[in-house]
C-alpha positions in Angstrom: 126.9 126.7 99.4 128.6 123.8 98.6 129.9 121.4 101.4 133.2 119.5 102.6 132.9 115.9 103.5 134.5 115.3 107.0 135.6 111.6 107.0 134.7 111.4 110.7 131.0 112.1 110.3 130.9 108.3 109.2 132.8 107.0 111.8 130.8 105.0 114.5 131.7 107.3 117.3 129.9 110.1 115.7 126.9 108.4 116.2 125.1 110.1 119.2 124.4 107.4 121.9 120.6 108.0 121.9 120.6 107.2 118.1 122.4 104.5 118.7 119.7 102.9 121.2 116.7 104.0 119.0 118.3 101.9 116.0 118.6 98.9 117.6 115.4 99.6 118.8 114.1 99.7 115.0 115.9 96.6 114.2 114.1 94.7 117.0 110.8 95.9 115.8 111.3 95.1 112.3 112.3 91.5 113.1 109.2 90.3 114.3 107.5 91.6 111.0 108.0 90.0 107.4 110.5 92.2 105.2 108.0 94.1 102.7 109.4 92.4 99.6 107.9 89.1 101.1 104.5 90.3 100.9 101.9 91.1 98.7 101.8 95.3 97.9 98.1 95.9 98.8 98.3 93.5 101.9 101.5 96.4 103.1 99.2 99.4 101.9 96.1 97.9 104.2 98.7 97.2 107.0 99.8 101.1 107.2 96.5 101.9 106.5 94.8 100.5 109.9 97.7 102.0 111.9 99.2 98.6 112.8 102.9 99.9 111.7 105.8 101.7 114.0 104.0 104.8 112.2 100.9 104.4 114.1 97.8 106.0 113.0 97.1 107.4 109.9 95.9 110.9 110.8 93.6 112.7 108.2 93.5 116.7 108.5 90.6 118.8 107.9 92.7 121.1 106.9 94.2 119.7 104.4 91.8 120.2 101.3 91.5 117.9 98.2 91.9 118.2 95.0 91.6 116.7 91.2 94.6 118.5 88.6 94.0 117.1 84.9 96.6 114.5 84.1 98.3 113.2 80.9 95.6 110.0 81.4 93.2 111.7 84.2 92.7 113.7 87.0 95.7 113.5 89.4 94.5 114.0 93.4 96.7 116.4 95.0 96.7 117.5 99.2 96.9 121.0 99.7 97.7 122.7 102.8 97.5 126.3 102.9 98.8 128.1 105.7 97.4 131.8 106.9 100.4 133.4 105.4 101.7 132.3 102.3 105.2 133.1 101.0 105.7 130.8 98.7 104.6 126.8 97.4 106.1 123.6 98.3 105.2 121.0 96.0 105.7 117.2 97.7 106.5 114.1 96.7 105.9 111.1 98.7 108.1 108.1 99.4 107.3 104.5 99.3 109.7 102.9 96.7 107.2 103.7 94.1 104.7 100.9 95.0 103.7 102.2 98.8 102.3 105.5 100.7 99.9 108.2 99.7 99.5 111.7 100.1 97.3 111.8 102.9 100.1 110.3 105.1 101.2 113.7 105.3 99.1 115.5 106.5 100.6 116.4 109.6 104.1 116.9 107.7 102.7 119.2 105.5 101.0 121.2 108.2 104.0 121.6 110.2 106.4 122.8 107.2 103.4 124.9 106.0 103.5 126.8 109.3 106.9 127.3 110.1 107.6 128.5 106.3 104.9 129.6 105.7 104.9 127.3 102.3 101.5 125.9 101.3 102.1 122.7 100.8 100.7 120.6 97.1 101.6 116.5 98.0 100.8 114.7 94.7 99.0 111.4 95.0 100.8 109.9 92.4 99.9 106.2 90.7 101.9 103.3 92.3 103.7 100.2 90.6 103.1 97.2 90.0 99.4 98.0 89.1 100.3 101.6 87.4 104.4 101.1 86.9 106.9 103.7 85.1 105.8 106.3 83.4 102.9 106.6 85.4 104.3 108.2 88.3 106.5 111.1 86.6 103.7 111.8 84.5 101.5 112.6 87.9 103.9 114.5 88.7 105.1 116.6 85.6 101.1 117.5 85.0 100.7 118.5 89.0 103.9 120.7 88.3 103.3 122.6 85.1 99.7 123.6 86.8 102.0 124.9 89.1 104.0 126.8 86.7 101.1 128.3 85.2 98.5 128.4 88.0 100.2 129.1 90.9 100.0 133.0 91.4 96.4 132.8 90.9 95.6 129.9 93.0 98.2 131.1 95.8 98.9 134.5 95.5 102.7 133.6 94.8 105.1 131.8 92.3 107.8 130.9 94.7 108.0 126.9 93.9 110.1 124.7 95.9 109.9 121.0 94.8 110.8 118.4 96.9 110.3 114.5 98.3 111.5 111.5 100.4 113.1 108.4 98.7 111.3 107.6 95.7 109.7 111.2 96.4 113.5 112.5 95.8 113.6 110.6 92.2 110.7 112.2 90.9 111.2 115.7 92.2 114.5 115.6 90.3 113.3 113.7 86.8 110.1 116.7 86.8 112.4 119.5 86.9 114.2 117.9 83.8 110.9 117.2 82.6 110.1 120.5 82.8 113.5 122.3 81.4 113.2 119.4 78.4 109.8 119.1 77.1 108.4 122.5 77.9 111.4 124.6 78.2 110.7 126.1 81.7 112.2 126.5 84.9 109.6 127.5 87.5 111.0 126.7 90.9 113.6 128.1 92.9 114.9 125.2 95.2 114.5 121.5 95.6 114.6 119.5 98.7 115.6 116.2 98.5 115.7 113.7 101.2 118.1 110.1 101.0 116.3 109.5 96.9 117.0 106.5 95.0 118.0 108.1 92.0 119.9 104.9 90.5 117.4 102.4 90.5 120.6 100.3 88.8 121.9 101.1 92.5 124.9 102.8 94.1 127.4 100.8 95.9 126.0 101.5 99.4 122.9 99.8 97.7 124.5 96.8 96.5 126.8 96.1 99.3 124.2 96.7 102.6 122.5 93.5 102.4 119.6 92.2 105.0 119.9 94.2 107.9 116.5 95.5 109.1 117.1 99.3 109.5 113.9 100.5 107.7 115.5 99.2 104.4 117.3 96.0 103.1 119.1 95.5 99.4 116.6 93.2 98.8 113.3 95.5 99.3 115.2 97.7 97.1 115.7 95.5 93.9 111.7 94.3 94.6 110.8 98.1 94.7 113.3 99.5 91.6 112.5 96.0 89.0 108.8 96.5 89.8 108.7 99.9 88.9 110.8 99.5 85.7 112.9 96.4 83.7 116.2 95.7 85.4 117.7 96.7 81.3 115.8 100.0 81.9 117.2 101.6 85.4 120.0 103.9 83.8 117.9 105.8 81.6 117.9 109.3 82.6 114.2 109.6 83.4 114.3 106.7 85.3 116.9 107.0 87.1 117.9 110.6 87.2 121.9 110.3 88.2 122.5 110.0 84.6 120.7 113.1 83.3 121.5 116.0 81.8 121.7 118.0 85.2 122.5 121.7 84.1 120.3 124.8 84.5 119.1 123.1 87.4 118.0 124.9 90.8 119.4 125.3 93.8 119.3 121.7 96.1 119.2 120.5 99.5 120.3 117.0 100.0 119.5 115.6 103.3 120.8 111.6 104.4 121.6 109.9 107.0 125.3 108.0 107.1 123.4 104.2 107.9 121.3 104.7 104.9 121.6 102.4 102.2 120.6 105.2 99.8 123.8 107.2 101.1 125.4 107.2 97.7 123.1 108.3 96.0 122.4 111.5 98.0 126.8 111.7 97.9 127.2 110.8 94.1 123.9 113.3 93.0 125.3 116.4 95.2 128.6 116.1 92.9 126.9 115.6 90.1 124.5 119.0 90.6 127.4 120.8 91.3 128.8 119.5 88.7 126.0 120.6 86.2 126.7 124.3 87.2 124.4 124.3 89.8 124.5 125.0 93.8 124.3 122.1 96.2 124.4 121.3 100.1 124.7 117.9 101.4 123.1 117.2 104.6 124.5 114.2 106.3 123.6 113.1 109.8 125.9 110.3 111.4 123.9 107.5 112.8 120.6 108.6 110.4 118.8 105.7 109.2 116.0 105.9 106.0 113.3 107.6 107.0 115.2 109.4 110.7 113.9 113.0 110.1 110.2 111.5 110.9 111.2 109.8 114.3 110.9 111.2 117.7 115.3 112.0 118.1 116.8 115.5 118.5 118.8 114.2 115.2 115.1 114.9 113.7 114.8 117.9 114.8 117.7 119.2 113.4 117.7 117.5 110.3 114.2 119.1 110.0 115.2 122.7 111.0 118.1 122.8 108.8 115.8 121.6 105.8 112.9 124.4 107.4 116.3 127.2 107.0 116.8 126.4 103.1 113.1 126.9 102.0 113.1 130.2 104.5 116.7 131.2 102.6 115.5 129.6 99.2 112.4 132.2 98.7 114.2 135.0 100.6 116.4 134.7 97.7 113.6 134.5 95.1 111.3 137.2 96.3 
């Protein structure tokens, strides 16, 4: 399960012509809009809110049913999409740099992997920095995933858990399964999808050295988003950033990034390292992929998508 890096697939001339358009095409857009770190948080969250972003409108599903889940300091919303068959759960974490998005962006992403896994789908709401910084969020997200663990064949009819999440989404799916193995001694999910995460908020090269180029993230909105989150003298500790945890006795992962994604590293560096913690590991990487690519209109997408749809399918195959 585990992959070989072909040296080519970062080579410029892998990048499929059409991808090459569309991300000049970003860039254009994104230069006529201030970079998020310039701005104030809640004036970005009512921008994407109204629709006024290359994401268009916000689409809300019927659907898609909420709910409250008792939290270490709460109730903790969750978005649950249940499909008609239900083979297993896929619980979701959002991205957003730990300050921006919310569950109910989703929506549609959770009906479509609902369907074609037939997965219902748990997205946690969790509490954003700066006004609810670290711990907050992993907290969220540990209480939304031991109801999980204990809930889950009477709520869904199944126990097959698959955790997973974009970005900042990536980081917390990782430091809940730790979470979980540490302070309560269980391992209740099978599999873990994890898209381009951040999981060294002290940042990977590829962080450090991409610098201002507007391609859906710059180094800059990356240090804004990691120091207000956590301290700068805080972003190598293990629940923070989870590169430098304990990583054995961990389940199977998908790692999914794109090769013009400043995040690269991490997804590179954190496959080795989950191999390296006894574990199985595949490394998606899609030449030309920015942050973010598997939610825009390109066949790259698609498969980036389908190939992500094929390891939940094989993950509770395996686990049935």
């Amino acid at each position: 399960m585990t992959s070989y890096l072909d040296p080519r697939i970062f080579d410029e001339s892998a990048i499929d012509p059409e991808i090459m358009l569309f991300n000049k095409e970003i860039e254009k857009m994104q230069a006529k809009v201030p970079p998020v770190h310039t701005l104030p948080p809640q004036q970005v969250r009512e921008v994407r809110e109204s629709g006024q972003t290359m994401w268009g409108e916000v689409k809300i599903l019927d659907e898609v049913e909420e709910r409250k889940i008792p939290g270490r300091e709460g109730d903790v919303t969750v978005r649950i999409y249940v499909p008609e068959h239900v083979r297993g759960i896929y619980m979701h974490m959002h991205g957003g740099g730990f300050m921006f998005g919310r569950a109910h962006h989703y929506d549609e992403i959770s009906k479509n992997m609902g369907d074609h896994c037939q997965i219902a789908v748990v997205s946690v709401d969790y509490r954003l920095a700066p006004e609810q910084p670290y711990p907050a969020a992993p907290d969220d997200c540990e209480a939304v995933a031991l109801w999980l663990a204990y809930e889950a064949k009477s709520e869904f009819g199944t126990d097959n858990l698959i955790i997973g999440g974009e970005s900042a989404g990536a980081n917390l799916s990782v430091v809940t399964l730790v979470r979980l193995r540490d302070r309560h001694k269980i391992s209740a999910f099978c599999g873990a999808n994890l898209l381009y995460g951040v999981f060294d908020l002290s940042m990977t090269p590829s962080c450090r050295r991409w610098g201002d180029r507007r391609l859906m993230l710059t180094t800059p909105t990356m240090e804004y988003c990691n120091r207000t989150y956590a301290p700068n003298d805080k972003h190598t500790n293990p629940d923070i950033s989870p590169l430098y945890a304990d990583l054995q006795g961990l389940p199977p992962a998908f790692f999914t990034v794109g090769t013009l994604d400043p995040l690269l590293d991490d997804s590179i560096f954190m496959h080795a390292r989950w191999i390296a913690g006894g574990n199985q590991a595949e490394l998606g990487l899609y030449p030309g992929g920015t942050h973010i690519f598997e939610r825009l209109p390109t066949n790259l997408a698609e498969k980036a998508n389908n190939r992500i749809y094929d390891f939940i399918h094989k993950t509770l195959e395996e686990n049935h």
